[in-house]
OpenMM code with the backbone's topology and positions (N, CA, C; nanometers):
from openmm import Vec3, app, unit

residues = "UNK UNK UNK UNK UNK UNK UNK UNK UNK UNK UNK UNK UNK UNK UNK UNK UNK UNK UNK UNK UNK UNK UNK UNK UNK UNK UNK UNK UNK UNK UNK UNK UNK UNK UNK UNK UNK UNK UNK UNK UNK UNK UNK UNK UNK UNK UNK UNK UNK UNK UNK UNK UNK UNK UNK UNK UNK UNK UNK UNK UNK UNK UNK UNK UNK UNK UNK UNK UNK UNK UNK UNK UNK UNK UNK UNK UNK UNK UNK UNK UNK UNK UNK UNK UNK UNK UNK UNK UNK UNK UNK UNK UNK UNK UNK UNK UNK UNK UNK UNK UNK UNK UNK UNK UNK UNK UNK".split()
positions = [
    Vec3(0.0224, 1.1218, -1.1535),
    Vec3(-0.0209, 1.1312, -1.0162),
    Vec3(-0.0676, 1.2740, -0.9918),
    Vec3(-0.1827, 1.2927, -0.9441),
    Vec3(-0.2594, 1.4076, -0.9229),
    Vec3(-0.3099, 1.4113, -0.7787),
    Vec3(-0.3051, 1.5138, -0.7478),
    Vec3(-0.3609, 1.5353, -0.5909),
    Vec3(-0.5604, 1.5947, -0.6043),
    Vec3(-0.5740, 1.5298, -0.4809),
    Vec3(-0.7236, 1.5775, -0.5242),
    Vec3(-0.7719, 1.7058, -0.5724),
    Vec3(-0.8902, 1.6483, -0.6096),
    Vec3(-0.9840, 1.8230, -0.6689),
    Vec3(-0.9830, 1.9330, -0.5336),
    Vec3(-1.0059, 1.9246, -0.4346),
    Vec3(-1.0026, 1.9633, -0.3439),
    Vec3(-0.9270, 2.0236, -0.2526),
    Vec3(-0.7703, 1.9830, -0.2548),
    Vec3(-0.6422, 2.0201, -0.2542),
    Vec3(-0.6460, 2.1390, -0.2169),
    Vec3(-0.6679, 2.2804, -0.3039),
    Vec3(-0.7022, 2.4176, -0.2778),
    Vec3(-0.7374, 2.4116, -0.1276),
    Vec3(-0.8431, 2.3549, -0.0941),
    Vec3(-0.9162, 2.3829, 0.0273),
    Vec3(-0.8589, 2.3412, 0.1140),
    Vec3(-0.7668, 2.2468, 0.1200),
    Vec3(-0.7103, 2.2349, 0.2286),
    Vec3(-0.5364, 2.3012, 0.2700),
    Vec3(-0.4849, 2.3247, 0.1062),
    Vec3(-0.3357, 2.4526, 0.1503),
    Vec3(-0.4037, 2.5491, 0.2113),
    Vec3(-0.5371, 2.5812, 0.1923),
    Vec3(-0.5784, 2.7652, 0.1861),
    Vec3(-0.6356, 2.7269, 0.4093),
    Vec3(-0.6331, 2.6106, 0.4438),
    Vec3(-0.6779, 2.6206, 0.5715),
    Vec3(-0.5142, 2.6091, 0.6652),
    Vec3(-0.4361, 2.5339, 0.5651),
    Vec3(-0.3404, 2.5347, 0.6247),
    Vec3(-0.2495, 2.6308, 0.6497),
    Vec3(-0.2509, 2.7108, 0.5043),
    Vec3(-0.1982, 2.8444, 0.5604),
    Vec3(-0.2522, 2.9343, 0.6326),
    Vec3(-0.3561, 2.9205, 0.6826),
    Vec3(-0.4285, 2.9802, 0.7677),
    Vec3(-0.4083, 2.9677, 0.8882),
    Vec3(-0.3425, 2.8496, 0.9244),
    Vec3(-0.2986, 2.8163, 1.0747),
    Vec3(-0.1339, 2.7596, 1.0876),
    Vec3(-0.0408, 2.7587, 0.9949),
    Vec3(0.0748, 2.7284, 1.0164),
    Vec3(0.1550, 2.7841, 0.9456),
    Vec3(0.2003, 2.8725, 1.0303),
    Vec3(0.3014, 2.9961, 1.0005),
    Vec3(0.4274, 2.9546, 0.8815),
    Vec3(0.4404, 3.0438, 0.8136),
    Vec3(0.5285, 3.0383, 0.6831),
    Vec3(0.5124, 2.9292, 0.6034),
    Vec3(0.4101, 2.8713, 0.5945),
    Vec3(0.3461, 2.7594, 0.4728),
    Vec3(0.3852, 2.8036, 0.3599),
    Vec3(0.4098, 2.6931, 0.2830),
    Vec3(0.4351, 2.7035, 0.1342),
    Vec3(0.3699, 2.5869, 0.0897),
    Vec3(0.3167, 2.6623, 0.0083),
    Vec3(0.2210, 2.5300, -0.1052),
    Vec3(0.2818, 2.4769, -0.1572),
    Vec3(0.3769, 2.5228, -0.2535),
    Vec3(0.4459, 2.4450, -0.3613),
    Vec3(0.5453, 2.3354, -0.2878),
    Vec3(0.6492, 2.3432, -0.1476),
    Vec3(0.6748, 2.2615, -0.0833),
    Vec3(0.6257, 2.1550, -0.0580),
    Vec3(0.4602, 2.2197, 0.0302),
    Vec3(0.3682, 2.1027, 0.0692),
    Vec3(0.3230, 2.0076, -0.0584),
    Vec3(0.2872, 2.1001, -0.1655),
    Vec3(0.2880, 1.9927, -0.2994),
    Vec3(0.3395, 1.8768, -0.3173),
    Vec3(0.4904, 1.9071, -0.3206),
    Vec3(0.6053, 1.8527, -0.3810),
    Vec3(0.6320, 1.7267, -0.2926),
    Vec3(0.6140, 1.7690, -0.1671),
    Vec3(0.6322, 1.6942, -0.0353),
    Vec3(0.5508, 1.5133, -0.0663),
    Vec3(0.4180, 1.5973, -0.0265),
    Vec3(0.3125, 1.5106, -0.0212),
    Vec3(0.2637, 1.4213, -0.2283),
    Vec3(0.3521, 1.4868, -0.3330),
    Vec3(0.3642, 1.3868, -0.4649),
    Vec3(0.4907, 1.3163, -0.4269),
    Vec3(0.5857, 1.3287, -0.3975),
    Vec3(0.7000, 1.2271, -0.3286),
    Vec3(0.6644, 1.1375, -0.2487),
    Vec3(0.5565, 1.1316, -0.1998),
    Vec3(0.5246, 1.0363, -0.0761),
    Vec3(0.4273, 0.8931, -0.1462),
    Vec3(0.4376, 0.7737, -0.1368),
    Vec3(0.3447, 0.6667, -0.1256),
    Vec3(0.3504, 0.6383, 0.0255),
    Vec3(0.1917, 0.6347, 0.0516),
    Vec3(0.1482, 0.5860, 0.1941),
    Vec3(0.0985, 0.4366, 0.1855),
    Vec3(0.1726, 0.3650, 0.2788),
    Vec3(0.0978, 0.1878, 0.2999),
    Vec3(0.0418, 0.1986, 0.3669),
    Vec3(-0.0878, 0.1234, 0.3906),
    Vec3(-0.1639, 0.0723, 0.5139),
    Vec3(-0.1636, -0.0716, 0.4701),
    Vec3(-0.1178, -0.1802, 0.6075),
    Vec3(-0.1319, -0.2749, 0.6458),
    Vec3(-0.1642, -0.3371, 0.7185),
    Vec3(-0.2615, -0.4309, 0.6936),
    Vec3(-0.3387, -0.4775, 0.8184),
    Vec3(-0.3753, -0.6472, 0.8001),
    Vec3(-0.4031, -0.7161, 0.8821),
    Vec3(-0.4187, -0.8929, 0.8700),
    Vec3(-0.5402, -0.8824, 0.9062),
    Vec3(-0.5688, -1.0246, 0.9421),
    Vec3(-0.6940, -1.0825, 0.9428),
    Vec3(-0.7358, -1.0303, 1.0696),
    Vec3(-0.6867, -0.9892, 1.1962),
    Vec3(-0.7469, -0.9544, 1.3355),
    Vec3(-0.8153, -0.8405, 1.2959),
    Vec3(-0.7523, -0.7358, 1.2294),
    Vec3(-0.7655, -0.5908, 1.1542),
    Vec3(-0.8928, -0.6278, 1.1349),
    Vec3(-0.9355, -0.6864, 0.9746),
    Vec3(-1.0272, -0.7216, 0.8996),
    Vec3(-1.1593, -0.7789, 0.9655),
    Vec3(-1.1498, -0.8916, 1.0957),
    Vec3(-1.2195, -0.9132, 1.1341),
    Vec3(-1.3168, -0.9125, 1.2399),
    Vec3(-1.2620, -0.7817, 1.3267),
    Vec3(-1.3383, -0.7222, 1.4572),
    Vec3(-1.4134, -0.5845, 1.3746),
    Vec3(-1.4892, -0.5316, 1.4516),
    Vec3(-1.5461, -0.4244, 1.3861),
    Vec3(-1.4538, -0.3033, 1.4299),
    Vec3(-1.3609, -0.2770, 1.4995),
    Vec3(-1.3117, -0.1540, 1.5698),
    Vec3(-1.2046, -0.1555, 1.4529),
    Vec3(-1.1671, -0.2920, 1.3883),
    Vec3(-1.0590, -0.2740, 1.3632),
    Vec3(-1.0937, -0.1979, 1.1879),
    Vec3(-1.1834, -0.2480, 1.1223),
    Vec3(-1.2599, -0.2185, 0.9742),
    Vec3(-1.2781, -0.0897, 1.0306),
    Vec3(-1.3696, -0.0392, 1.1440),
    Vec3(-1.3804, 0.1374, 1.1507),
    Vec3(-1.2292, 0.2191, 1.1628),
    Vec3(-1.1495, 0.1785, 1.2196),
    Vec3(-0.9904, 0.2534, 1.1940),
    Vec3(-0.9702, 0.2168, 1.0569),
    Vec3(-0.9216, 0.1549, 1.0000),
    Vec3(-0.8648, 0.1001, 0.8311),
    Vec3(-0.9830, 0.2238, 0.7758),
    Vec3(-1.1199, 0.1911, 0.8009),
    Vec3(-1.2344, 0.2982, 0.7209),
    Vec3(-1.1675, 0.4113, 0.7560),
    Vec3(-1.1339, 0.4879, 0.8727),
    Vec3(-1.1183, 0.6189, 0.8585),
    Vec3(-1.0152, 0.6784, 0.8229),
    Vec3(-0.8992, 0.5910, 0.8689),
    Vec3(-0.7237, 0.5691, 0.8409),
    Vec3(-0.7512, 0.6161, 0.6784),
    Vec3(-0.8029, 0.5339, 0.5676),
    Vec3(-0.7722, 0.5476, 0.4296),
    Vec3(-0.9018, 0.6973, 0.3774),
    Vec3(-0.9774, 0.6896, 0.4622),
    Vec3(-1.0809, 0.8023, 0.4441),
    Vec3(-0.9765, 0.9236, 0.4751),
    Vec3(-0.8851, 0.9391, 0.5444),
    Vec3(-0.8357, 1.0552, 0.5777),
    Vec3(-0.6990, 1.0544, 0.5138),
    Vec3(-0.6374, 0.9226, 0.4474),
    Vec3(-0.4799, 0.9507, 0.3647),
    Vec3(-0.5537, 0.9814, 0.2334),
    Vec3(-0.6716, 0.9193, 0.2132),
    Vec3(-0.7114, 0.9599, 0.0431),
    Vec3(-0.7565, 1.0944, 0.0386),
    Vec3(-0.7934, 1.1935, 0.1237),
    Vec3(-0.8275, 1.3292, 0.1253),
    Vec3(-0.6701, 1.4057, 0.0657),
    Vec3(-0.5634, 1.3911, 0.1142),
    Vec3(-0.4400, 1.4440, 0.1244),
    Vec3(-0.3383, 1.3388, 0.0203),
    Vec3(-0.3151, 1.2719, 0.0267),
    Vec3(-0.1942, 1.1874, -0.0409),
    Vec3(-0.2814, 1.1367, -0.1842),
    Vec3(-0.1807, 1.1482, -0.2687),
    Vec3(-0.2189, 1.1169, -0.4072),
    Vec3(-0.1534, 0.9618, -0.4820),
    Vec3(-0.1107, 0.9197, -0.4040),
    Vec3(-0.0807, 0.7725, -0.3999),
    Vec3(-0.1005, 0.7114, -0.2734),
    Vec3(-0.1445, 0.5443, -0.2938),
    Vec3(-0.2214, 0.4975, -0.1639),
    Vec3(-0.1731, 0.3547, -0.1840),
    Vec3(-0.1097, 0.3329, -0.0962),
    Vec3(-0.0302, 0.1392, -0.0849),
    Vec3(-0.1941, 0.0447, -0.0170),
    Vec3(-0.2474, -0.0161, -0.0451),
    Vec3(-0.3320, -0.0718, 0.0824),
    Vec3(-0.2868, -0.2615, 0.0384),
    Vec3(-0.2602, -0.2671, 0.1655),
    Vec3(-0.2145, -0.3963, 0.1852),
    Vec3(-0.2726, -0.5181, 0.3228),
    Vec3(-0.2870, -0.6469, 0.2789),
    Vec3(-0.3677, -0.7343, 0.3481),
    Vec3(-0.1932, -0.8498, 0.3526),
    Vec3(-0.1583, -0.8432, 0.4469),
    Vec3(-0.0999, -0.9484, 0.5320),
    Vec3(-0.1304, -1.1229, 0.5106),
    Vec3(-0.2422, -1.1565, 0.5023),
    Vec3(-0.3541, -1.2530, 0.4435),
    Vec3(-0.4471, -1.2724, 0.3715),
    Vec3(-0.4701, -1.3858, 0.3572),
    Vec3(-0.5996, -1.3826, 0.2564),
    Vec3(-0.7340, -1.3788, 0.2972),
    Vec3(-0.7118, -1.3480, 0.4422),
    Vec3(-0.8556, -1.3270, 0.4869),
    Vec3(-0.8681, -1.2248, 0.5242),
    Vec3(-0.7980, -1.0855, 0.4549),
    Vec3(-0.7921, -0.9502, 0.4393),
    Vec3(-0.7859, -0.9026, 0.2949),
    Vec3(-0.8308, -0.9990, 0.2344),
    Vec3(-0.8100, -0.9391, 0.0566),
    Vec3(-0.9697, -0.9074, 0.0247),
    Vec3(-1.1035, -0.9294, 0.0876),
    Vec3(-1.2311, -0.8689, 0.0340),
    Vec3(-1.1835, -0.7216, 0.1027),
    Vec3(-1.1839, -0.7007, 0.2231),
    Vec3(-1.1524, -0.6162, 0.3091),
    Vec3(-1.0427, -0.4740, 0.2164),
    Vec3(-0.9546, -0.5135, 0.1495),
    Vec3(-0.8640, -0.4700, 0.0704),
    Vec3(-0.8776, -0.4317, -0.0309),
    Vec3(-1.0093, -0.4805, -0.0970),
    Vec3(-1.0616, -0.4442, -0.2099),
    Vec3(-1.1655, -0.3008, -0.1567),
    Vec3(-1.2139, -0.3631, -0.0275),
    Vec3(-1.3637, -0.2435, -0.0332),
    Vec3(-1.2367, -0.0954, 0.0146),
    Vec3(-1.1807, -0.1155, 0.0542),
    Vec3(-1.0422, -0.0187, 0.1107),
    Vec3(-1.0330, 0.0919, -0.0146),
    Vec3(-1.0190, -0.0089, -0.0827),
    Vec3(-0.9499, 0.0654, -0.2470),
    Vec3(-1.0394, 0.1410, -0.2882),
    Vec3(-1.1806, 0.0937, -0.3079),
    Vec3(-1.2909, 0.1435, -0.3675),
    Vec3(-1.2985, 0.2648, -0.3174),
    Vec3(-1.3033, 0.2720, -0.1482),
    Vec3(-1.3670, 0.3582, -0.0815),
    Vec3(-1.2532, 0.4952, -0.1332),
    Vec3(-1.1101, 0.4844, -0.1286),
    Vec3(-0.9994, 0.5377, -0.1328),
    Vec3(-1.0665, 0.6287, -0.3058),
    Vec3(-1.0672, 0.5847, -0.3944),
    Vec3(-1.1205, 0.6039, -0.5181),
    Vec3(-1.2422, 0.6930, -0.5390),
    Vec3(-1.3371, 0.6439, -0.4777),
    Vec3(-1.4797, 0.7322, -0.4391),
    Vec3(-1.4201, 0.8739, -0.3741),
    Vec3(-1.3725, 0.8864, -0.2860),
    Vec3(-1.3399, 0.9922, -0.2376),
    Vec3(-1.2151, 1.0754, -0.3132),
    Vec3(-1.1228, 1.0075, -0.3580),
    Vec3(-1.0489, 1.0679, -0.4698),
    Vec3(-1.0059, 1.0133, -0.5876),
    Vec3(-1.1598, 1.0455, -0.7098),
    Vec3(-1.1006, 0.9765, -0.8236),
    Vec3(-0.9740, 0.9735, -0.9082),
    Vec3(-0.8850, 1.0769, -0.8525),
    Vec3(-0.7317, 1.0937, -0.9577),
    Vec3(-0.6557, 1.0382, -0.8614),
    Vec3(-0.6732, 0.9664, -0.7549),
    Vec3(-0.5435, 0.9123, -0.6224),
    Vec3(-0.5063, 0.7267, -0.7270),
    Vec3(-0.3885, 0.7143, -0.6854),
    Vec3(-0.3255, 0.6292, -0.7415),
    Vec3(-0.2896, 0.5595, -0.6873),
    Vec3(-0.3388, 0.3906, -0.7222),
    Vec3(-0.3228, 0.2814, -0.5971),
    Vec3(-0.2283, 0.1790, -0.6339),
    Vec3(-0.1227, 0.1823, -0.5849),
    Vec3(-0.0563, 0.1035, -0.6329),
    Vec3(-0.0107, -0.0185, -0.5096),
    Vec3(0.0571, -0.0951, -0.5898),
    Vec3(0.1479, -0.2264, -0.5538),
    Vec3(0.2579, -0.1962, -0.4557),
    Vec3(0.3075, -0.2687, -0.3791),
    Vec3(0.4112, -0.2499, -0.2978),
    Vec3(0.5840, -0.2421, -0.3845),
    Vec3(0.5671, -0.3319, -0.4654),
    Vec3(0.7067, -0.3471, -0.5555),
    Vec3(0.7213, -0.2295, -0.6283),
    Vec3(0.6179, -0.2108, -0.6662),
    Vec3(0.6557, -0.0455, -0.7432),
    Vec3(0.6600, 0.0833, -0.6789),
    Vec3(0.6859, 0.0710, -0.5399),
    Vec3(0.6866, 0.2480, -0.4551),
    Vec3(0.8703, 0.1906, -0.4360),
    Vec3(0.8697, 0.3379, -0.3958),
    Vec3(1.0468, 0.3763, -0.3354),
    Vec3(0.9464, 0.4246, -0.1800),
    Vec3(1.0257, 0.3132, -0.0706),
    Vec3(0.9486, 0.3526, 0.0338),
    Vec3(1.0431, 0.4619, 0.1070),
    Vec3(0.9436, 0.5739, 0.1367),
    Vec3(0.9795, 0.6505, 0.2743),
    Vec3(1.0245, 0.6030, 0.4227),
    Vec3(1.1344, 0.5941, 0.5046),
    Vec3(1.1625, 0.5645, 0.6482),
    Vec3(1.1259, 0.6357, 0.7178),
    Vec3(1.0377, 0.6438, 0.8298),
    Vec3(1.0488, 0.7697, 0.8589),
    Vec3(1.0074, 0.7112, 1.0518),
] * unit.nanometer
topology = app.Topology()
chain = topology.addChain("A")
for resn in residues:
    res = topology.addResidue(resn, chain)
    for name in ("N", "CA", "C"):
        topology.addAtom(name, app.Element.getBySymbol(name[0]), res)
């Protein structure tokens, strides 16, 4: 599990605006973490709902280096696929996994 190429650019803004940052924390933090997104068929099938899911995974795949994406139904599994792709395109080393195989976070 690798965090994006890009990574640099975003500790170096963060320490720029939030006092006593530590990278190696924020590292450590954010490789401990798998993020889910879940969504059903209402999600999948209005357009407001595909532009949130689009930007939702456009903005966990910038930062998180593992990515849960999950469809509720089966009339959210094309929807789930283009999710993944998009997640991938934007960070080819992010890691997509299955629900059975994360240790989930409560939070």
């Amino acid at each position: 599990m690798a965090l994006a190429n890009f990574f640099d650019k975003a500790a170096l803004s963060a320490s720029q605006i939030l006092k006593g940052f530590d990278r190696k924390s924020f590292e450590k933090m954010l490789s401990g973490a798998a993020i889910e997104v879940v969504f059903d068929k209402t999600a999948a099938s209005v357009s407001e709902g595909r532009w949130t899911l689009d930007l939702l995974v456009r903005l966990l795949s910038r930062l998180y280096p593992t990515l849960i994406i999950n469809s509720l139904d089966e009339q959210g599994h094309k929807l789930k696929g283009e999710l993944e792709n998009l997640a991938v395109r934007i960070n080819p080393v992010i890691e997509l996994e299955a629900i059975q195989q994360c240790q989930l976070l409560s939070v």
